[in-house]
C-alpha positions in Angstrom: 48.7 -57.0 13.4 51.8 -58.3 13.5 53.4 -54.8 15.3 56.5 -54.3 17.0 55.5 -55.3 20.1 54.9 -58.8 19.1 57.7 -59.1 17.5 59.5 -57.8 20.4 57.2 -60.3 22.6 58.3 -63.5 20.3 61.7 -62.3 20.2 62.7 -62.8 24.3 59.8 -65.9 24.2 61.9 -67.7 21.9 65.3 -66.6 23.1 63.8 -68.3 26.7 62.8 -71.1 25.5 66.2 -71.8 23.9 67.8 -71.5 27.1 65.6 -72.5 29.8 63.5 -75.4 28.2 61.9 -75.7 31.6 60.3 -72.1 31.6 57.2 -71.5 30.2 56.5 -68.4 28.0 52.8 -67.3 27.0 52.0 -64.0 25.1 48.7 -62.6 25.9 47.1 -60.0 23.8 44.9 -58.2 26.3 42.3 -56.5 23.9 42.3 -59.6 21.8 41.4 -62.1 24.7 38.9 -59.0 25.8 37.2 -58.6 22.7 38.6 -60.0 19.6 36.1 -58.4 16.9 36.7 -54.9 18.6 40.6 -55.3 18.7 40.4 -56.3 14.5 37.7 -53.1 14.0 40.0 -50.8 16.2 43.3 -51.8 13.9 41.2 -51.0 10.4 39.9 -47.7 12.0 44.1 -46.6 13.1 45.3 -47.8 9.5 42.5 -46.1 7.7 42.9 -42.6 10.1 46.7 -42.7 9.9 46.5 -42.9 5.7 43.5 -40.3 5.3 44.1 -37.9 8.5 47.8 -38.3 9.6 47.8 -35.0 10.5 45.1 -35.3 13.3 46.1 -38.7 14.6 49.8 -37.0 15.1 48.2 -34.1 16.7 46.0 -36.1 19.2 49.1 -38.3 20.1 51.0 -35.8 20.7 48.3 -33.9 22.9 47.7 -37.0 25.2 50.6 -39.8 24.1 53.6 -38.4 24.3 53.5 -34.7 26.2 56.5 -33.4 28.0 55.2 -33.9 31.6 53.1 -37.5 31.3 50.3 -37.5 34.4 50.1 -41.4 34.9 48.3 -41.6 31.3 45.4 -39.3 32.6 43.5 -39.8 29.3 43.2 -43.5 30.1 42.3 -43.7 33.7 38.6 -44.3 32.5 40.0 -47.8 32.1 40.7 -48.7 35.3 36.8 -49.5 35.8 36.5 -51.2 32.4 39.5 -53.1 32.6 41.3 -53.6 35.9 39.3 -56.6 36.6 39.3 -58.6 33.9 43.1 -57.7 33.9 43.5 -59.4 37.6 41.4 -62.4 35.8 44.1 -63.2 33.9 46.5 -62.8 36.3 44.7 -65.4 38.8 44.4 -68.0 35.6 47.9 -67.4 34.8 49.3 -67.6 37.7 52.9 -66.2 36.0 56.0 -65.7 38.2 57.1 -62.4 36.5 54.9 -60.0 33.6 57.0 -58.7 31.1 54.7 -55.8 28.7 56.2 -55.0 25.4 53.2 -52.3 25.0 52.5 -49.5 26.4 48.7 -49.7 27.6 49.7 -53.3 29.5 52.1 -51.1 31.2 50.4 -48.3 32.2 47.3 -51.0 33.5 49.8 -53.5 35.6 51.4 -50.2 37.1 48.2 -48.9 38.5 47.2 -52.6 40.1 50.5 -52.4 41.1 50.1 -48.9 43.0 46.8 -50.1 44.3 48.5 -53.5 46.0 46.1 -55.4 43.6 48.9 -57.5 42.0 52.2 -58.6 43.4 53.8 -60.2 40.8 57.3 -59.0 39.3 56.7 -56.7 36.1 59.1 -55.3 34.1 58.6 -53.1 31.1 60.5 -53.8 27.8 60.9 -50.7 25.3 60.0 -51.0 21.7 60.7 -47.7 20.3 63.2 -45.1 21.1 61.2 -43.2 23.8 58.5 -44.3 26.3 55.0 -42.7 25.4 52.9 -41.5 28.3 51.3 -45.1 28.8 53.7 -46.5 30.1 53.8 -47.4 33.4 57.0 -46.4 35.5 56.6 -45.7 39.1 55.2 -49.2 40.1 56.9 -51.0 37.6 59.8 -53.4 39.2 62.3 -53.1 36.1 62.6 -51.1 32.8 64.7 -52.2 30.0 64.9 -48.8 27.8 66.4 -48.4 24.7 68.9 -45.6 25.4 71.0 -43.5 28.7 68.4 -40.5 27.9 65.2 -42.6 28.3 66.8 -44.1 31.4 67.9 -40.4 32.4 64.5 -38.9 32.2 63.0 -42.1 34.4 65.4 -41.2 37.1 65.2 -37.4 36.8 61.5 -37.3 36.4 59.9 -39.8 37.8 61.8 -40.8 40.7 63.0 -44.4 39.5 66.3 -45.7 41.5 68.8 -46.8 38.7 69.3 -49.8 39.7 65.6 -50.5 38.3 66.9 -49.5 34.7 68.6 -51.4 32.5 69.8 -49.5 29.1 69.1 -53.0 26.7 68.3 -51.5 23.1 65.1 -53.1 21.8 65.5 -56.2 21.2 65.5 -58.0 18.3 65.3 -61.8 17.4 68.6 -63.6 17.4 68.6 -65.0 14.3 68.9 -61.5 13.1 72.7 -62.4 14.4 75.5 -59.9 13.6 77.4 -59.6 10.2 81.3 -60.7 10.6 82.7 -59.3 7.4 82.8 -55.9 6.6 81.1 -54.2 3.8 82.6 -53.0 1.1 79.8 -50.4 -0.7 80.7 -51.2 -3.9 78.5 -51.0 -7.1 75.9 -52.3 -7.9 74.9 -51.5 -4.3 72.1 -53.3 -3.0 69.0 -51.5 -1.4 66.6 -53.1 0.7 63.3 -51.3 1.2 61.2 -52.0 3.7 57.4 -50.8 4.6 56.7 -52.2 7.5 54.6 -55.7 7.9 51.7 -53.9 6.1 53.5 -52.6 3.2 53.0 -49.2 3.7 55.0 -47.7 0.9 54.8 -45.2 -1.8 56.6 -46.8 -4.5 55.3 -44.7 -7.5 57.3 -41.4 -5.6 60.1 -44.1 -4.7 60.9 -45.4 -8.4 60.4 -42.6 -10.5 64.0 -42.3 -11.7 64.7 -46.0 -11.3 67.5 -45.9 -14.0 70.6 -46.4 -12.1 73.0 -49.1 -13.2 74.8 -48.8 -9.8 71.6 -49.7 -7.6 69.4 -52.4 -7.3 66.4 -52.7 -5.0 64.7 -55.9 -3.6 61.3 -54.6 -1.8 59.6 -55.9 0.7 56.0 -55.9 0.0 54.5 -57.2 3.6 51.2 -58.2 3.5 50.2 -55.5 1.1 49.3 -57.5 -2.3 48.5 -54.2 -4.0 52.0 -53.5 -3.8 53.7 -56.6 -4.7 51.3 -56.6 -8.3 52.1 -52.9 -9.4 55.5 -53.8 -8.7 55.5 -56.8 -10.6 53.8 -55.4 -13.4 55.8 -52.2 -14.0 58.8 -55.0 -14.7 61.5 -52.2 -14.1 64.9 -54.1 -14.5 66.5 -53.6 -10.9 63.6 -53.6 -8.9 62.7 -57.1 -7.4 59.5 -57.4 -5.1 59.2 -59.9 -2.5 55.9 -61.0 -0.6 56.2 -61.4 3.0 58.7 -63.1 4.2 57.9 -65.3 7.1 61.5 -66.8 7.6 63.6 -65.1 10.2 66.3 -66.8 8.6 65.6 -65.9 5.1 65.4 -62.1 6.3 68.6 -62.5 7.8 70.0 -63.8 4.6 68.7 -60.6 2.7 69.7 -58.0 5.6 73.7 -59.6 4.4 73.0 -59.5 0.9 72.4 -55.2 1.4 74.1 -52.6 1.6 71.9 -50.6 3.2 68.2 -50.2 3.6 65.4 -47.9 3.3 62.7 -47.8 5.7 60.3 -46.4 8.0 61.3 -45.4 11.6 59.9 -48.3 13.3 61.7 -49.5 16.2 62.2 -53.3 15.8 63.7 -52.7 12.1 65.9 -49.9 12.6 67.4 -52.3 15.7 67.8 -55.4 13.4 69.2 -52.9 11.0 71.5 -51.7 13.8 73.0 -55.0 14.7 73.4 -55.4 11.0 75.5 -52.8 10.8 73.3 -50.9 7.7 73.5 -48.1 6.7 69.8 -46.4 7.3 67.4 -44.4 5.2 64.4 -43.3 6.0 61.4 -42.9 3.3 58.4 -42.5 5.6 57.4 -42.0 8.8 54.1 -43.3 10.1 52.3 -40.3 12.4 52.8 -40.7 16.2 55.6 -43.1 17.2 57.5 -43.4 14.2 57.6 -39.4 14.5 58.6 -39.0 17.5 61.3 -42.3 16.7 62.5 -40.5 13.7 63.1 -37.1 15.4 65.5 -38.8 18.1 67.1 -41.2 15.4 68.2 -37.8 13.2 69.4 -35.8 16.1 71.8 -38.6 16.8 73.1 -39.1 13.4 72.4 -42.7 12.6 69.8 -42.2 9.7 69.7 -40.3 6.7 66.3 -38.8 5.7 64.8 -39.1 2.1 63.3 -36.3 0.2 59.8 -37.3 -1.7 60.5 -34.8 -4.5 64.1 -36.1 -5.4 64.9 -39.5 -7.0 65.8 -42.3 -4.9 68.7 -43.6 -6.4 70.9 -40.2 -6.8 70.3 -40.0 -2.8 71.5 -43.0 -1.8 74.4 -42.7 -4.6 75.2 -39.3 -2.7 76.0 -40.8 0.4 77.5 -43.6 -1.0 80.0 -41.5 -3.3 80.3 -39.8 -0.3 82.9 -41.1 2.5 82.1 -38.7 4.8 78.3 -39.0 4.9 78.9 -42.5 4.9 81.2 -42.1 8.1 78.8 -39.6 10.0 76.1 -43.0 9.6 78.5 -45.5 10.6 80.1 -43.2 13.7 76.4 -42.5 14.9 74.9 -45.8 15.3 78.3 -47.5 16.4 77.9 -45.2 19.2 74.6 -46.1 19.5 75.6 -50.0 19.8 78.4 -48.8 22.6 75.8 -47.1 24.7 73.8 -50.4 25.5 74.9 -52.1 28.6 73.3 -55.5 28.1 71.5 -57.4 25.4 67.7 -57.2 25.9 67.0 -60.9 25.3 69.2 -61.5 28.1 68.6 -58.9 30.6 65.2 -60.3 30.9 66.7 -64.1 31.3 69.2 -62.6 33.8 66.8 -60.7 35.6 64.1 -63.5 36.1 66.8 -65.9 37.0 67.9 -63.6 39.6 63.7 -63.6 40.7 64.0 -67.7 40.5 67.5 -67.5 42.7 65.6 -65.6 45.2 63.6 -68.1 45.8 65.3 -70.6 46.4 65.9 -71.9 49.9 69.2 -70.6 51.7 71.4 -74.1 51.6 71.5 -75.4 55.3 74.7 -75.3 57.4 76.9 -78.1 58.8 
């Protein structure tokens, strides 16, 4: 599935290999090596549960994913047995000079062969949401790139990690997604890009019911979701456009500078790209369990603006656009956002393993 945390994974691979040919990057999908046919059941049984039962899948994340005072990931130590080994397996094939885990559960199982002097290899955790769940690992882990000061605060304040192992990077994004020069106008016809994530999770029936604005036009991304793209396309409403997934980094870049602003779920890869887009954000959906917890940080520091399902799209987006001071609030909130990151988090990782491959190196001899 192609998640966040690839994306996130592919994003720093192919930044490397841009700029240190002689590096070798390889992403390993633990469960998938593990077990391929139970990684592919286990993603149909989460996409079923969070679309029939969101309720109780957001209710059991938050009783063991994301509590206020995280023990280590108690609910998963029944892996160490299971998993630890083949784990080190890898680890011995690979033989890599530094681990970088863009998920949570690789985290939390380098951190405990960490604590338990099984693996000494440099591993550093990259964020890819706007908190750290409770799988992560922290106290073992040699570097953490975060998103924001309050996820670095609360790594210092609870869990006893020096600052100098935290590095406030955003989450990084792919740099084609580079930054739009020119500044927006917001002028009609404004353009909308909707986004449902990779898998198209989208409601467009609520989405498009009064889809009879002059002033706004939509282009949707449809994902992999071919139900989607065929309703769309068959209810032939003038200013809607749907697009099938678009594999192009470059082509999505060329659509995130034809928007004005975009509506989306709270995912964290999107909402960054959207960030260094300088967007304008609205927010449709939010998936149970991360995307929850993503969406209640993102509102408390004004950078999104929350849709209603039982009022029409396009007189909500019209009211903040109409509206300079809504418009402002957006653009004030996720400019201080940007100003909060200390380093971008394609590079902090280069700069950090090149300060691993300098220490290595032997001390030049003297005359």
């Amino acid at each position: 599935m192609p998640s966040g945390h690839h994306q996130v994974a592919d994003a720093i691979s192919d930044y490397v290999k841009k700029r240190k040919p002689a590096w070798n990057c390889k992403k390993i999908n633990f469960l998938s090596t593990l077990n391929p046919a139970a990684e592919k059941a286990g993603i149909q049984v989460y996409l079923k549960w969070i679309d029939m039962a969101p309720r109780s899948y957001n209710r059991l994340y938050a009783r063991f994913g994301y509590t206020r005072s995280p023990k280590d990931a108690s609910v998963l130590k029944w892996s160490h047995r299971l998993l630890m080994t083949p784990l080190e397996r890898i680890l011995c094939e690979e033989e890599p000079d530094l681990v970088v885990c863009t998920h949570g559960f690789s985290s939390f199982l380098m951190n405990a062969l960490k604590k338990q002097m099984r693996c000494r290899v440099p591993v550093v955790n990259v964020c890819t949401d706007f908190f750290m769940n409770d799988f992560w690992g922290r106290t073992d882990i040699d570097h953490h790139f975060v998103p924001h000061r309050a996820v670095k605060r609360t790594l210092i304040d609870e869990h006893g990690v020096p600052p100098s192992r935290i590095t406030v990077a955003g989450i990084p994004v792919h740099e084609k997604f580079s930054q739009r020069i020119e500044a927006r106008t917001h002028t009609p016809p404004y353009r909308i890009l909707i986004s449902g994530g990779n898998q198209g999770l989208l409601d467009v029936s609520s989405l498009f019911s009064d889809s009879n604005q002059p002033s706004v036009q939509y282009l949707v991304l449809c994902g992999n979701n071919a139900k989607l793209y065929e309703k769309l396309a068959r209810t032939r409403l003038w200013n809607v456009q749907p697009l099938a997934y678009v594999h192009s980094k470059a082509k999505m870049n060329a659509l995130y500078d034809q928007a004005d602003a975009i509506v989306t779920k709270p995912g964290g890869v999107t909402i960054s790209e959207a960030f260094r887009k300088r967007l304008p954000i609205f927010i449709h959906h939010a998936l149970p369990g991360q995307e929850q917890v993503n969406l209640a940080y993102l509102c408390r520091e004004h950078v999104v603006w929350p849709l209603h399902d039982r009022k029409p799209l396009d007189r909500q987006i019209l009211t903040v656009f109409k509206d300079p001071a809504k418009l402002s609030v957006l653009q004030y909130g996720m400019q201080r956002h940007l100003n909060d990151i200390d380093a971008d988090g394609c590079q902090a990782v280069i700069d950090y393993a090149s300060q691993l491959v300098d220490a290595r190196k032997p001390a030049a001899t003297k005359n």
